[in-house]
N, C-alpha and C positions, 0 to 999 in steps of 0.2 A: 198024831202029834199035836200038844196044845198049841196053840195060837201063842206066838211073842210078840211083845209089844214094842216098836221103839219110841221115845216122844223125841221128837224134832224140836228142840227147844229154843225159844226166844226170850225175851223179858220179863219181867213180872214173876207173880207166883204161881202162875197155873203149871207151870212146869214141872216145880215142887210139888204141890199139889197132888199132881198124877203119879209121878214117881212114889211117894210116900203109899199111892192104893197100890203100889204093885209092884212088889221087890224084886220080880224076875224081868221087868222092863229092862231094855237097851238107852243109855240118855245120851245124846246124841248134841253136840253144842258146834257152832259154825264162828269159824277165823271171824271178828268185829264185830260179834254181838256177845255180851258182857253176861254171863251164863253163872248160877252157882252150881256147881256140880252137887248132887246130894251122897251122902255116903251109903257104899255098900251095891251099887248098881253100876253095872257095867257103861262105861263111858268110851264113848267115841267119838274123838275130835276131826271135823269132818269142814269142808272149803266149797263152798258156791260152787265154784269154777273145774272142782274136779267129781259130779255127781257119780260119777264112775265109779271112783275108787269108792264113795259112799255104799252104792249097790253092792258093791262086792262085800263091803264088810258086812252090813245089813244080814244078805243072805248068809254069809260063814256063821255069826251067832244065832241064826235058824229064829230069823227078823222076819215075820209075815203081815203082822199090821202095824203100821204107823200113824200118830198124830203129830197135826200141829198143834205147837201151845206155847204161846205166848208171841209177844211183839216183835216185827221184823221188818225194818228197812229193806227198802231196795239194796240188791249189794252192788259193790262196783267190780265188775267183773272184768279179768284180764284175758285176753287170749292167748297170752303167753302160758297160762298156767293152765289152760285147758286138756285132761283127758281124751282119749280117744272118744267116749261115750258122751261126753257133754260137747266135744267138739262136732259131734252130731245131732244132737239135739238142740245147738245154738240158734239153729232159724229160727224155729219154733219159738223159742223163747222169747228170742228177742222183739219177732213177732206181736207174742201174746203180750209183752212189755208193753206198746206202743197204744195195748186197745184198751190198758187199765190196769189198776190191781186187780177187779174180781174175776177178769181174761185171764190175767196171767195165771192166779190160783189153781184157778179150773184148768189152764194147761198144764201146770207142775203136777195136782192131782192127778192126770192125766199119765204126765209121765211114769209116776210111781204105780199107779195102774200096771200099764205096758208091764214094768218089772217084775210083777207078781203079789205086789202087794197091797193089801186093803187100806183103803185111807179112813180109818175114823174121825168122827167130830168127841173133840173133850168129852162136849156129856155123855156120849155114846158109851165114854169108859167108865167114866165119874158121874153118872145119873144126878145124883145129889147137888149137882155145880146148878140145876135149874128148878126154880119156885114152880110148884104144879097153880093151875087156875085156881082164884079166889083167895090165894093167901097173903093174908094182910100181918104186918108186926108196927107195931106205936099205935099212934091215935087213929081213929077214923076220918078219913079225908071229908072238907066239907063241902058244897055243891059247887063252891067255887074252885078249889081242888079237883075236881072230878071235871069238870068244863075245861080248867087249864090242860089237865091231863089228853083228853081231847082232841081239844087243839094242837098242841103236842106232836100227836101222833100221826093226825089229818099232815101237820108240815116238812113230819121225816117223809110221809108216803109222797105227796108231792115232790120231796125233793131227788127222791128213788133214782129218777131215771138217769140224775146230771152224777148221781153216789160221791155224794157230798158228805153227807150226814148220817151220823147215828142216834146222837142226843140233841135233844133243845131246850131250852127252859123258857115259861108259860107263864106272865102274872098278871092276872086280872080280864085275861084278854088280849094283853100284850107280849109280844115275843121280846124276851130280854138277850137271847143267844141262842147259836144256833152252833153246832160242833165243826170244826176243821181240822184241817192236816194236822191244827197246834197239839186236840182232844179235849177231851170230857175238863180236863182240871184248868186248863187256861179260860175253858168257856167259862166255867164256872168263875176261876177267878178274876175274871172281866165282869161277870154280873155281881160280882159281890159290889163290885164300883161304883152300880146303878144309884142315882142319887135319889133320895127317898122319897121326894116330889113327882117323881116320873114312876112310882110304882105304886097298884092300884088295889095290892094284894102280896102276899109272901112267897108264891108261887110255887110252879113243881119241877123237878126237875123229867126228865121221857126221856128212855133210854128204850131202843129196839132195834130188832134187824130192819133189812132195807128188804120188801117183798119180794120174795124168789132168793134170798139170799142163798147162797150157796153154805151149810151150818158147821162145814165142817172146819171153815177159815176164816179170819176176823171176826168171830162171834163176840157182839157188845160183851163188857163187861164192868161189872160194880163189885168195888169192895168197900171197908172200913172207911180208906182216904177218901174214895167217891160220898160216902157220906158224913165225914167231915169236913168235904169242902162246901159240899153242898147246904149243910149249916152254917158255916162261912159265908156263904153266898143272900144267910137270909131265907132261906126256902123253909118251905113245909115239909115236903114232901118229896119222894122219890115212885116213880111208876114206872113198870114195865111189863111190857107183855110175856105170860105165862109163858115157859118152854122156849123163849126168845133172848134170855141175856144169861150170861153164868156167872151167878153168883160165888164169890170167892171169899173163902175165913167166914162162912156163915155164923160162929159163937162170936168173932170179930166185929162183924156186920151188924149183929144185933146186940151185943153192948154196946157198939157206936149209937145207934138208935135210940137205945135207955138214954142213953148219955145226953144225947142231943134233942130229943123231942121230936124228931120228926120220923114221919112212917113211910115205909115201904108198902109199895101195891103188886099184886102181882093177878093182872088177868087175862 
């Protein structure tokens, strides 16, 4: 039997995205999170708190691998509305809750394990969501770009352990921002703010995983907006390490770049 996919969908486009490579997909959207269904692919409206009833349907439409894709709050989960099968699984969870998102991940992947089914990461489906090493689009970065870039990257790794951060931005030497809970576009649109005196260069923006990430959940992401904001913000430049961020609306992505002047790095 071939392999069916469901995508677990949350925010953004990468959901669409997946769906559109693969018409026999399951698309799968969850009670308070704001979903466009795409046309022609079998949809199933499915609740946190009742994973049960989820499994069973999964497996009826003969569902043996699932991704996640796209953005997803903590949900607020009732006990009243708890299944039999999530009402066994709530230790755990709640558990995994308390030690983080990338605990918790790891235990939800977990649990879809147990169930029989393979948990891919996006790219795994969508290869093309990720820039292979060395590929550059706009201008070539200049040494103070490649310094900033760096740096950059030396302060997502440092900051790995507390998993604060995905992106930062780097100018001259100086860290103008560093990403939180708010994401990528608030940082940014707080560096745009920087007043022009206190900046020693145009800076780049570093986007990447956190080391050891786990690739198949919250994998960073850039699209067109990320590099329109990041022109807004005044930057040069965009980096990120090869096979570590997925790229989204790549023809998007790279008219945004004509448009704006600044280049993408990818190594």
């Amino acid at each position: 039997m071939e392999p069916r996919l469901a995508i677990l969908a949350g925010t953004g486009a990468l959901p669409q995205i997946l769906a559109a490579g693969d018409p026999q997909a399951v698309f799968v959207t969850f009670a308070g999170v704001d979903v466009e269904v795409p046309d022609g692919l079998i949809h199933l409206p499915a609740a946190f708190d009742r994973l049960g009833t989820l499994f069973e349907d999964l497996h009826s439409h003969g569902v043996t691998e699932v991704v996640f894709a796209g953005a997803m709050s903590r949900p607020a989960l009732n006990p009243a509305n708890f299944d039999a099968r999530m009402m066994a699984l709530a230790p755990r969870l709640m558990a995994a809750m308390g030690q983080g998102d990338d605990a918790l991940l790891r235990e939800v992947a977990a649990v879809f394990t147990e169930e029989g089914f393979t948990v891919k990461a996006a790219h795994e489906v969508a290869p093309a969501l990720m820039l292979p090493a060395n590929t550059r689009i706009g201008p070539i970065p200049d040494k103070q770009d490649v310094a900033d870039a760096q740096k950059g990257l030396d302060i997502l790794i440092a900051l790995a352990p507390m998993d604060v951060s995905q992106a930062a931005v780097v100018a001259g030497g100086q860290v103008l921002g560093i990403e939180t809970i708010q994401g990528t576009d608030a940082m940014l649109a707080y560096v745009a703010q920087t007043p022009a005196h206190l900046r020693r260069a145009k800076g780049v923006l570093v986007k990447g995983p956190k080391p050891g990430q786990d690739m198949r959940f919250d994998v960073p992401t850039i699209g067109p907006d990320t590099v329109r904001a990041a022109a807004a913000a005044g930057l040069a430049g965009i980096y990120i390490p090869a096979g570590g961020v997925n790229v989204l609306q790549r023809d998007a992505v790279e008219q945004a770049l004509a448009e704006t002047g600044l280049f993408l790095q990818a190594r």
